[in-house]
C-alpha positions, 0 to 999 in steps of 0.5 A: 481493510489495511486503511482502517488498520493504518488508521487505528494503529499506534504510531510507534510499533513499540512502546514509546513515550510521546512528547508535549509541544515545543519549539517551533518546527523549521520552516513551518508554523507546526508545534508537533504533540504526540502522546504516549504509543502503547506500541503495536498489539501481537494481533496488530503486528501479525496482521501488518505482517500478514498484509506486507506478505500479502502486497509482496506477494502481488507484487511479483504477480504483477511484475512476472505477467507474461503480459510484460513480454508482449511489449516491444523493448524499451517499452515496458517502463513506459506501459508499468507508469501507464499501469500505476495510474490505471485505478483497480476495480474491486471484486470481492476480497481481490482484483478483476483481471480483464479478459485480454489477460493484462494485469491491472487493465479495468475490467467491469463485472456483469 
């Protein structure tokens, strides 16, 4: 759902003008275009809003887990870029926990 959000928002949040191509931008052969940005709807901001919460929100979960705990010191660094690769597994609106009660290990769904 958020991509399809992301993808479909204007790009400025506010009404902006855009801007027709130009010079040539540094180190690169792109001549940047924009059009104009209707700016964000209410509906599109609070939904922004509603998600930012939402990843804030876990994002604590993930970092207060009594599983951080259970590693020897000095490790923990180690064990959350080991959790940054781990890919989620999607079970309906959220996230399966495994048994083992580690967060974001994958966990399969019968």
């Amino acid at each position: 759902m958020a991509r399809i959000l992301v993808q479909t928002l204007p790009w400025s949040v506010e009404p902006a003008p855009g801007w027709a191509a130009g010079e040539k931008q540094p180190y690169t052969d792109c001549k940047s275009t924009k059009p104009d940005s209707p700016g964000y709807t209410h509906h599109e901001k609070s939904e922004v809003a509603r998600l930012r919460a939402a990843v804030r929100e876990l994002s604590v979960t993930v970092s207060t887990h009594p599983y951080w705990s259970t590693l020897e010191p000095g490790t923990v660094v180690e064990g959350r870029m080991a959790l940054k690769q781990t890919a989620p597994v999607a079970i309906g609106d959220g996230v399966a926990e495994p048994e083992d009660g580690t967060p974001g290990s994958p966990a399969r769904a019968a």
